[in-house]
C-alpha positions in Angstrom: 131.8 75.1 139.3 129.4 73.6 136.7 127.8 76.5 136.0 131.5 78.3 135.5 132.3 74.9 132.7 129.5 75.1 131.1 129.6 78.8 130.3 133.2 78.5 129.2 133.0 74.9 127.1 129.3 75.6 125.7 130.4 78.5 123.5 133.9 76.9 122.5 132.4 73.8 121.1 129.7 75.7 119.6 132.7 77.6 117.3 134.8 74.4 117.1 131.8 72.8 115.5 131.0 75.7 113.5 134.6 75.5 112.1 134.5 72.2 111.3 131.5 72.9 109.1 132.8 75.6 107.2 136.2 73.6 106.7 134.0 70.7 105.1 132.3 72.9 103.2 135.7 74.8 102.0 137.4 70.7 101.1 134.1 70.5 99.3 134.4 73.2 97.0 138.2 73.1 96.6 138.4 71.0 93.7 136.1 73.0 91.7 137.8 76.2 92.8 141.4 75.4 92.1 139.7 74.6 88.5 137.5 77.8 87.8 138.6 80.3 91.0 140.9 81.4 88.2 138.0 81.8 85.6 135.2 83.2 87.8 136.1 86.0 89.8 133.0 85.3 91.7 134.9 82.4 93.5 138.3 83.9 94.5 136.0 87.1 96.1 133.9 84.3 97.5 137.2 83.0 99.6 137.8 87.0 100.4 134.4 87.2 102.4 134.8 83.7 104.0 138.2 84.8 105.4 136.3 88.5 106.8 133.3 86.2 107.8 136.3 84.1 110.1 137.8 87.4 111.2 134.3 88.6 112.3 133.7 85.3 114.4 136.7 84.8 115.8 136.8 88.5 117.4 133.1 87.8 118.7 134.1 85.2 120.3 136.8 86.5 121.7 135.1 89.3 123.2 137.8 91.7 121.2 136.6 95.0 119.0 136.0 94.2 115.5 139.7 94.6 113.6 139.1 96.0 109.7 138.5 93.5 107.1 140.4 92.9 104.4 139.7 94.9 101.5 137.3 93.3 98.6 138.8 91.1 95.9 139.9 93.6 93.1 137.8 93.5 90.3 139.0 91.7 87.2 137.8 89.9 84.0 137.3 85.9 83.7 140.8 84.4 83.7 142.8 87.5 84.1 145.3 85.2 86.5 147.5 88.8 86.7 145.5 91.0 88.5 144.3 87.6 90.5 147.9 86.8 91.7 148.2 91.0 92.3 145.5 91.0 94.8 146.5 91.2 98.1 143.4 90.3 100.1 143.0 87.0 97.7 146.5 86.2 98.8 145.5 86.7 102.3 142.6 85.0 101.9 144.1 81.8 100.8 145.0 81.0 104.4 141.1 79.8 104.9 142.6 76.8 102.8 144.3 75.9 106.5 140.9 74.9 108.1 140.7 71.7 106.7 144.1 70.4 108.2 142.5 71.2 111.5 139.1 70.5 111.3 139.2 66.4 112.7 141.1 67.3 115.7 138.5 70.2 116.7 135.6 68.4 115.6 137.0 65.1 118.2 137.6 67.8 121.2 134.2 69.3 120.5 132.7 66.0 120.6 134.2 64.6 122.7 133.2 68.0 125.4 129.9 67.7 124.4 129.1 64.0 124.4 131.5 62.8 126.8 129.2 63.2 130.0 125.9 62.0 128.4 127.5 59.2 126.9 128.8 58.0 130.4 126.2 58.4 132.2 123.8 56.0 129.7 126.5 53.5 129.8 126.8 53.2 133.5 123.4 53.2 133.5 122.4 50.7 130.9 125.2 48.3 130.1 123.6 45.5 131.8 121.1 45.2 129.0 123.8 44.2 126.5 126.9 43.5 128.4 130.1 44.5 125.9 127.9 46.7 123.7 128.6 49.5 125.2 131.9 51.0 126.3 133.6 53.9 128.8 137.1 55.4 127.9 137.4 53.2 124.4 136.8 50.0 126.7 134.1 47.5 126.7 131.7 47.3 129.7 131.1 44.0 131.3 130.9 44.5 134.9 129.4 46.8 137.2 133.4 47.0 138.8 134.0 48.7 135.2 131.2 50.6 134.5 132.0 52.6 138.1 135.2 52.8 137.9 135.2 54.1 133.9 132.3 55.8 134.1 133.1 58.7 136.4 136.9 58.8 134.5 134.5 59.8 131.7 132.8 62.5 133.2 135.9 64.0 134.8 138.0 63.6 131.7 135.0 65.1 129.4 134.4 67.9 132.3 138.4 68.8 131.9 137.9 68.8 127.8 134.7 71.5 127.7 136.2 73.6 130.8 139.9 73.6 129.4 140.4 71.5 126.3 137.6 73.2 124.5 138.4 76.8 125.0 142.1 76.7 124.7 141.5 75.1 121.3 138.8 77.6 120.3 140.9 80.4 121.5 144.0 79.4 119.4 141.9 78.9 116.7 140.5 82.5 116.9 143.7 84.2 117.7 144.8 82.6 114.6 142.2 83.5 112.1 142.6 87.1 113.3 146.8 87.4 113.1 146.7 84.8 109.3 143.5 86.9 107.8 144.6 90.1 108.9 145.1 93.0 106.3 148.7 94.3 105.4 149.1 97.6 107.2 149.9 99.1 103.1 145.8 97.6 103.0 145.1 99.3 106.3 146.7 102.6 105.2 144.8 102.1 101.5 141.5 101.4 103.1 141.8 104.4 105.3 142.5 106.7 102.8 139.7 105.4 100.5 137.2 106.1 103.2 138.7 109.4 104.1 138.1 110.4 100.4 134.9 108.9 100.9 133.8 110.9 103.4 135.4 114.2 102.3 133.7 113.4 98.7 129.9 113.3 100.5 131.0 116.5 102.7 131.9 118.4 99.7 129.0 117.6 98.4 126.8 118.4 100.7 128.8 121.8 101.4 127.6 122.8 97.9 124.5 121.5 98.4 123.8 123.6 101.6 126.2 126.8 100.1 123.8 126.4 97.1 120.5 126.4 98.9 121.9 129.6 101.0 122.9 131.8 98.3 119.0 130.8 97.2 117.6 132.0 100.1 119.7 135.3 100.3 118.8 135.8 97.0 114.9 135.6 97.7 115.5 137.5 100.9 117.3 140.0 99.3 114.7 140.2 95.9 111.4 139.7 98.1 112.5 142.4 101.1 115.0 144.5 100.1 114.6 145.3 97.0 111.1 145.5 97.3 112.0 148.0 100.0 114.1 150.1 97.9 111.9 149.9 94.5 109.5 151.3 97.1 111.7 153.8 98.3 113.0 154.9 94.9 108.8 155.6 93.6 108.0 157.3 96.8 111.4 160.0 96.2 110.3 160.7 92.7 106.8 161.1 93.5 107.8 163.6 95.9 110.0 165.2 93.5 107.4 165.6 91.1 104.9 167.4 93.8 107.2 169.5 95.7 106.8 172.5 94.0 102.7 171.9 93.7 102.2 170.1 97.4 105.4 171.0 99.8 102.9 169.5 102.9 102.6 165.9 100.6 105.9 165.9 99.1 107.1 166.4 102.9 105.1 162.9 104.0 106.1 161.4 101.2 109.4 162.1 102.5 109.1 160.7 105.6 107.6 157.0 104.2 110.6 157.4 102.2 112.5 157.8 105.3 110.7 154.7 107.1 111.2 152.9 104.4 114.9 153.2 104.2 115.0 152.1 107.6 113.4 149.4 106.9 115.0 148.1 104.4 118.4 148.7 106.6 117.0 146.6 108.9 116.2 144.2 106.2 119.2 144.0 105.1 121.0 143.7 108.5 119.1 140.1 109.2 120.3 138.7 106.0 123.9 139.6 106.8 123.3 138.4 110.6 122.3 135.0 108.8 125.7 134.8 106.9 127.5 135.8 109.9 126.0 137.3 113.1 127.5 140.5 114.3 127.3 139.3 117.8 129.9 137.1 117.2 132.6 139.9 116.0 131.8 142.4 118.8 131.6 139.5 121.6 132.9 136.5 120.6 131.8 133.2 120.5 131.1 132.2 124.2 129.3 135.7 124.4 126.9 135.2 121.4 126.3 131.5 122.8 125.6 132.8 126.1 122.9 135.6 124.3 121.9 132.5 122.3 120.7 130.9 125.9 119.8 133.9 127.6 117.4 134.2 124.8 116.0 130.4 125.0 112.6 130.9 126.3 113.4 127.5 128.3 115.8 127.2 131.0 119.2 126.4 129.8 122.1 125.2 131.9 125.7 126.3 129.9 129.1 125.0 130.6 131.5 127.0 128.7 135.1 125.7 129.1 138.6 127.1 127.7 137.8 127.7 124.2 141.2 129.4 123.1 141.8 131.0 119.3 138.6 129.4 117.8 138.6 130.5 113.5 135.7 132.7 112.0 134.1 129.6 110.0 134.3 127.1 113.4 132.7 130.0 115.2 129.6 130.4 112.6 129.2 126.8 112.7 129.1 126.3 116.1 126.6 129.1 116.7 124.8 128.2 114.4 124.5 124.6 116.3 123.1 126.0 119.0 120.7 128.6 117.5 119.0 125.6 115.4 119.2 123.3 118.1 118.0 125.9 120.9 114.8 126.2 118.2 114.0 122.6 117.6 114.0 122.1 121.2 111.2 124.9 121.4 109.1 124.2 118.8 109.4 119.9 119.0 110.7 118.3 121.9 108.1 119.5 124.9 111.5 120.1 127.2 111.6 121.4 130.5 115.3 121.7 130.5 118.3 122.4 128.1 122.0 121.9 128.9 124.0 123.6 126.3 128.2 122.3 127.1 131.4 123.9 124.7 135.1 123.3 125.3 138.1 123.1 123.4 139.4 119.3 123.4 142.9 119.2 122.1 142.7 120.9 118.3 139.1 120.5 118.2 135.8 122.4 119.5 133.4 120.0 121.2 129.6 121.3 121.4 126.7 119.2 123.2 123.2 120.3 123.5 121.2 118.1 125.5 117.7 118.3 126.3 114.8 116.1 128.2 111.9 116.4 125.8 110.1 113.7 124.1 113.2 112.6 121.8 112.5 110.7 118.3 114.9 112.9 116.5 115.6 112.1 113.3 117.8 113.6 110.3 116.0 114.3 107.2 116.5 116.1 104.0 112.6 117.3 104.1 110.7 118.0 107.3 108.0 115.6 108.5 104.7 115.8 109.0 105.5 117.5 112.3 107.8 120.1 110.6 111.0 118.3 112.1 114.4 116.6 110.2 115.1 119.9 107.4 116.7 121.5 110.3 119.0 118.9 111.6 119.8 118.0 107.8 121.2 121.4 107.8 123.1 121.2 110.5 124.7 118.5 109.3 125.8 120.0 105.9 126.9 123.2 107.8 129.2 120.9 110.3 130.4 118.5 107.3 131.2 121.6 105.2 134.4 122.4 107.7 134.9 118.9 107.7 132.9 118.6 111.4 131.6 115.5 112.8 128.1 115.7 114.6 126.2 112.7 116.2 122.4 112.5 116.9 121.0 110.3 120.1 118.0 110.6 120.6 115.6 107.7 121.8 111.6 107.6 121.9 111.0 109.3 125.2 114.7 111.1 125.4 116.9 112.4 126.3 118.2 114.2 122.8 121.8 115.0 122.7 123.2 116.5 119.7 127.2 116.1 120.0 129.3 118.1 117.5 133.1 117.7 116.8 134.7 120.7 115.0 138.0 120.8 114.1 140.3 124.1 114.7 143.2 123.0 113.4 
């Protein structure tokens, strides 16, 4: 039962006392703010993070998932009082000016939960030494009759105030800090949009980033293999042009390199169009080229495939894609024994997880490591933001890695 007070009236005063604090600090500084908030914008944003800091506390102590702040104080020049009086969050905000009507009758419950027992317990124990000096329940002890009859009216009434008192006080406090400070839902639909346009800004980005770097590397395929191949092809034809008449047996060889030339430069060709989008996926579909994909996997790989229904050409690229990069970095880096590759169709989205039990320590980096690792994931995550994709990396020092990625159909 003590145990069960303690660890509901410990943390209760703690924030009571913590408010009280910050409210002291807040009647300090009003004065000089209701002078120069106005002037210094620096103040009024000031009173913007105090009412997110009370948001944020109030929600950890309440055990409840952290509700969106409010938005920062617009920015505006010293004294502009109209954009000052426009700002919503600074409006909001001005609720923290509250605390201090509340702060003496917290700080006295808090007190008196905390000090309550103690203070008892040295008065029944001590107030023979100077009888009337010290007192139980506001009352001054002179007699052993008082001191055991006050004493333990103490404790229990100080018991009852951290078990009960404390917490109910704390609570309403909290609950109120979270519905007073809490953003307008126009704030709420403003902040959302701002990140949105956020994130879609860095996935364009690096959509042109990673469109830019593959057009580069067809381009060098394509000028360091093909082309060589058929500059190659073209000499070797005229050369044999020129000696058919004089040579028919070397013209005739030449003929033939041409030929094996041309093939390979075909098959040149067809790997840099499999890169941009893989053949296998036309004539099988995407849960067929996955399943080649870990048929392939020289490690043994478990795959789920669930109902993936009418999946678009770019969502399919992407996705095999995933799992052709991630089936390699699990070769070449993790030291697996085991791979389990899962695909389904969640509502209007794709969801892909590749999971593996290697050494983990995964990391996402625009340039490979010392080990060669990080480019690849980087990559990834440029092709999966580029459709507007979400992808999600775990993976601890000793593993398991899991690479979860969200692709939208839609």
């Amino acid at each position: 039962m003590l145990t069960k007070i303690l660890s509901r009236g410990g943390p209760a005063a703690g924030y009571l006392v913590i408010r009280y604090l910050k409210a002291v600090v807040l009647l300090a500084a009003l004065p000089i703010s209701l002078l120069l908030g106005w002037v210094i914008p620096g103040v009024t944003a000031g009173l913007v993070k105090l009412a997110n800091s009370e948001r944020y506390r109030a929600a950890r102590y309440l055990g409840v998932p952290q509700a969106p702040p409010l938005p920062p104080a617009l920015p505006r020049a010293p004294g502009d009082v109209a954009t000052l009086f426009r700002d919503k969050s600074f409006r909001r905000s001005l609720r923290c000016l509250l605390m201090p009507l509340v702060m003496i009758p917290e700080l006295l419950v808090a007190v008196i939960s905390v000090i309550g027992v103690p203070s008892a317990i040295l008065s029944m124990l001590l107030w023979w030494l100077a009888p009337g000096n010290f007192s139980l329940m506001g009352l001054d002890v002179d007699s052993w009759f008082e001191a055991l009859t006050l004493g333990p009216l103490q404790v229990g009434v100080s018991l009852w105030f951290l078990g009960r008192v404390g917490p109910a006080l704390a609570r309403g406090h909290a609950r109120a800090a979270l519905s007073l400070l809490a953003p307008t839902e126009s704030q709420l639909e403003t902040s959302r949009l701002a990140q949105r346009v956020e994130e879609l800004t860095k996935s364009r980005a690096g959509a042109v980033d990673s469109h830019g770097a593959e057009l580069r590397r067809i381009e060098r395929d394509l000028h360091d293999g093909t082309q060589a191949q058929l500059v190659s092809l073209a000499m070797r034809i005229g050369i044999a042009k020129q000696t058919m008449a004089d040579d028919p047996e070397k013209a005739a060889k030449l003929l033939d390199d041409a030929r094996d030339g041309a093939e390979q430069a075909m098959n040149e060709l067809r790997g840099v169009l499999r890169t941009m989008y893989p053949p296998i996926l036309a004539d099988r579909g995407l849960a067929g080229a996955v399943s080649a994909l870990c048929a392939r996997c020289p490690l043994p790989v478990d795959l789920r495939l669930g109902d993936l229904g009418d999946v678009p050409a770019a969502v399919e690229a992407a996705a095999y894609f995933v799992v052709a990069e991630s089936l390699t970095n699990i070769t070449k880096h993790s030291a697996a024994g085991h791979v389990d590759v899962r695909m389904e169709r969640r509502g209007p989205e794709l969801y892909l997880a590749i999971t593996d039990d290697g050494i983990g320590g995964a990391r996402i980096n625009e340039q490979s490591d010392l080990l060669g690792r990080g480019s690849g994931l980087h990559g990834m995550l440029h092709r999966v933001q580029a459709i507007d994709g979400h992808l999600e990396l775990q993976s601890p020092i000793g593993g398991p890695t899991t690479v979860e990625v969200s692709l939208p159909c839609g």
